[in-house]
N, C-alpha and C positions, 0 to 999 in steps of 0.2 A: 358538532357533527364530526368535525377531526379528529379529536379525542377517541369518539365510540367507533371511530374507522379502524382505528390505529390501533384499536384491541381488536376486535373483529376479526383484522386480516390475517392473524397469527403469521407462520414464517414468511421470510421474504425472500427471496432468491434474486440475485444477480450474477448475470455472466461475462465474465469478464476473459478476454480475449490477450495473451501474451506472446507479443513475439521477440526472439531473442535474435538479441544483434553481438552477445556476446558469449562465451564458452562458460557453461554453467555443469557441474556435475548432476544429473536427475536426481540422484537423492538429495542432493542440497539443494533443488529448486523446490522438490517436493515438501522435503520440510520446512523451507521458507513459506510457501503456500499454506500447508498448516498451521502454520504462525499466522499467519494475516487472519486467518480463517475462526479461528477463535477466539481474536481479537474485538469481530462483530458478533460472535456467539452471542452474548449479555443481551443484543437491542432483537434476538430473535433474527437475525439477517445470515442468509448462506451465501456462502459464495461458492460460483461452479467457474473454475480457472480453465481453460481452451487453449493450451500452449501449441502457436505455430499453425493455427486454425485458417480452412480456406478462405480466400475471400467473401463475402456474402454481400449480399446488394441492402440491407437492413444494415443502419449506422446504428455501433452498441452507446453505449452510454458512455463506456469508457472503451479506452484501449492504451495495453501499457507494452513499453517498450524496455530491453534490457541491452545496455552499452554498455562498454568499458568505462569508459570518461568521457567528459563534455567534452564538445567539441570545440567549444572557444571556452576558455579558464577564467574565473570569476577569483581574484590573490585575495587573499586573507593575511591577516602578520600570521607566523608563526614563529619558534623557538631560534633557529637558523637562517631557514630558508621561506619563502614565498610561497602558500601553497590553495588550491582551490579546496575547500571543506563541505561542497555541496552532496548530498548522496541520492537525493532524487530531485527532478520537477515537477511542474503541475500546470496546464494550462489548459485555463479551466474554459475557452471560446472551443475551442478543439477537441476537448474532452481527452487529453491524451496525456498519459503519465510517463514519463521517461527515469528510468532508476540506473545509476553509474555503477555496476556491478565491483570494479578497482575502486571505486572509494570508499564503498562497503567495505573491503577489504582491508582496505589502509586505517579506516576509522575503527575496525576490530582490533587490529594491529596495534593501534593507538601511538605511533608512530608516524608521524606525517613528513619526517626528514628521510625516512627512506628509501632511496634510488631507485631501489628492484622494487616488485609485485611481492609483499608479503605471502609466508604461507600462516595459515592461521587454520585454528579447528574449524574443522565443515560444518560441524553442528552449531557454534555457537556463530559462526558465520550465516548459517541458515537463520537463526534467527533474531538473525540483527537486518538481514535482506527480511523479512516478512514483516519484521517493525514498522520499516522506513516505507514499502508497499502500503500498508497501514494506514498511514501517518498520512501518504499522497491519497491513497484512496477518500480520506476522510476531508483533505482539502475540494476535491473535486465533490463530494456529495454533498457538502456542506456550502459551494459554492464559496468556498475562505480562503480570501487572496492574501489576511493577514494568518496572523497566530492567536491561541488564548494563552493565557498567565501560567496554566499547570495543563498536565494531563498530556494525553498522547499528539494532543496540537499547539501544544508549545513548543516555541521554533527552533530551539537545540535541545541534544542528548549529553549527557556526562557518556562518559566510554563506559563507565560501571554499570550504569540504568540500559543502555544500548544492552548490553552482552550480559547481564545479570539474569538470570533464572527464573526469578521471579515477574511478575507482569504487571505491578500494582505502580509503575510508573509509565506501564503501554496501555491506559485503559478510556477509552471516551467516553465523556462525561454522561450524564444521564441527560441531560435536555439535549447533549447530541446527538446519542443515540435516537431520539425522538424526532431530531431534525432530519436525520436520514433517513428514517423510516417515513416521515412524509412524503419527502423527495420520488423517493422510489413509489409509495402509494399515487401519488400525485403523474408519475411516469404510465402505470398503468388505467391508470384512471381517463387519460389525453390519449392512450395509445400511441404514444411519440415512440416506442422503442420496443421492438420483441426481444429484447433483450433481458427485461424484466418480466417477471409472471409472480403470482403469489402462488405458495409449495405448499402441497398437506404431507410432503415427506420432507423427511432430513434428508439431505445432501451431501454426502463428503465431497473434496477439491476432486476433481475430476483428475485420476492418474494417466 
């Protein structure tokens, strides 16, 4: 019965609410949004992004948040120096994703001994921010506190697969895409959240 559901429902829409805590240029949010957003293209899944949205008294399913850097530092060895390599969170009791906008930055950079805030291109900055979005987004639907072996939830990036052009190491697997398309069937199915609805249109990320 899950199976014939999960064809049935054709597109799926989720809204997803961002509020930034850190200075992002619009067009590099935007295009990072784009990034994420085509990411779930394959499983039939839209996303409608809400940047800086009123309060509402309906809890969404998710809510993500954009900082510079963590606020207590998680060291890793590094080359020189000491340095935290995280680029997003995911806690999945709370439903809320927090993404370190500076260590995007740094991880583009590919430089992690550098003192200052890298400048780096905005575009492939965008879409290395809309990866890592991704990547959290897919921990929280999937409910995966751990990683898989390959694919866009496996738990590190090379700097080249991060910032590379191509997307054939940003892509979730096929039974995942399945496992989130439950989630969310399963969401309106319980009416736990008006934040999910099934769509008979396409959506672009909301500008």
């Amino acid at each position: 019965m899950l199976a014939l559901a999960l064809l049935l429902a054709g597109p799926l829409t989720l809204e997803v609410p961002i509020y930034l805590g850190a200075e992002l240029h619009e067009e590099t949010l935007m295009n990072a949004l784009r990034e994420t957003a085509r990411i779930f293209e394959p499983g039939d899944i839209q996303l409608r992004f809400d940047v800086s949205p009123d309060q509402s008294t309906t809890r969404p399913l998710v809510t993500v948040i954009v900082q510079p850097r963590p606020a207590r530092f998680k060291v890793h060895g590094c080359s020189r120096d000491r340095h935290d390599h995280r680029l997003g969170h995911t806690q999945l009791r709370s439903r809320r994703i927090t993404l370190w906008s500076e260590q995007v930055a740094r991880a583009v950079d590919g430089n992690w001994d550098r003192k200052e805030l890298p400048k780096v291109d905005h575009r492939v900055y965008a879409r290395a921010l809309g990866r890592v979005l991704a990547h959290e987004l897919g921990h929280l639907l999937l409910r995966l506190n751990g990683h898989r072996d390959r694919g866009l939830m496996r738990s590190a990036f090379s700097h080249r697969s991060l910032t590379a052009r191509g997307r054939r190491a940003f892509r979730f697997a096929e039974e995942d895409l399945q496992a989130i398309r439950e989630t969310l069937l399963q969401a309106v199915a319980k009416n736990k959240s008006a934040s999910f609805r099934p769509s008979d249109e396409r959506e672009a990320p909301k500008r």
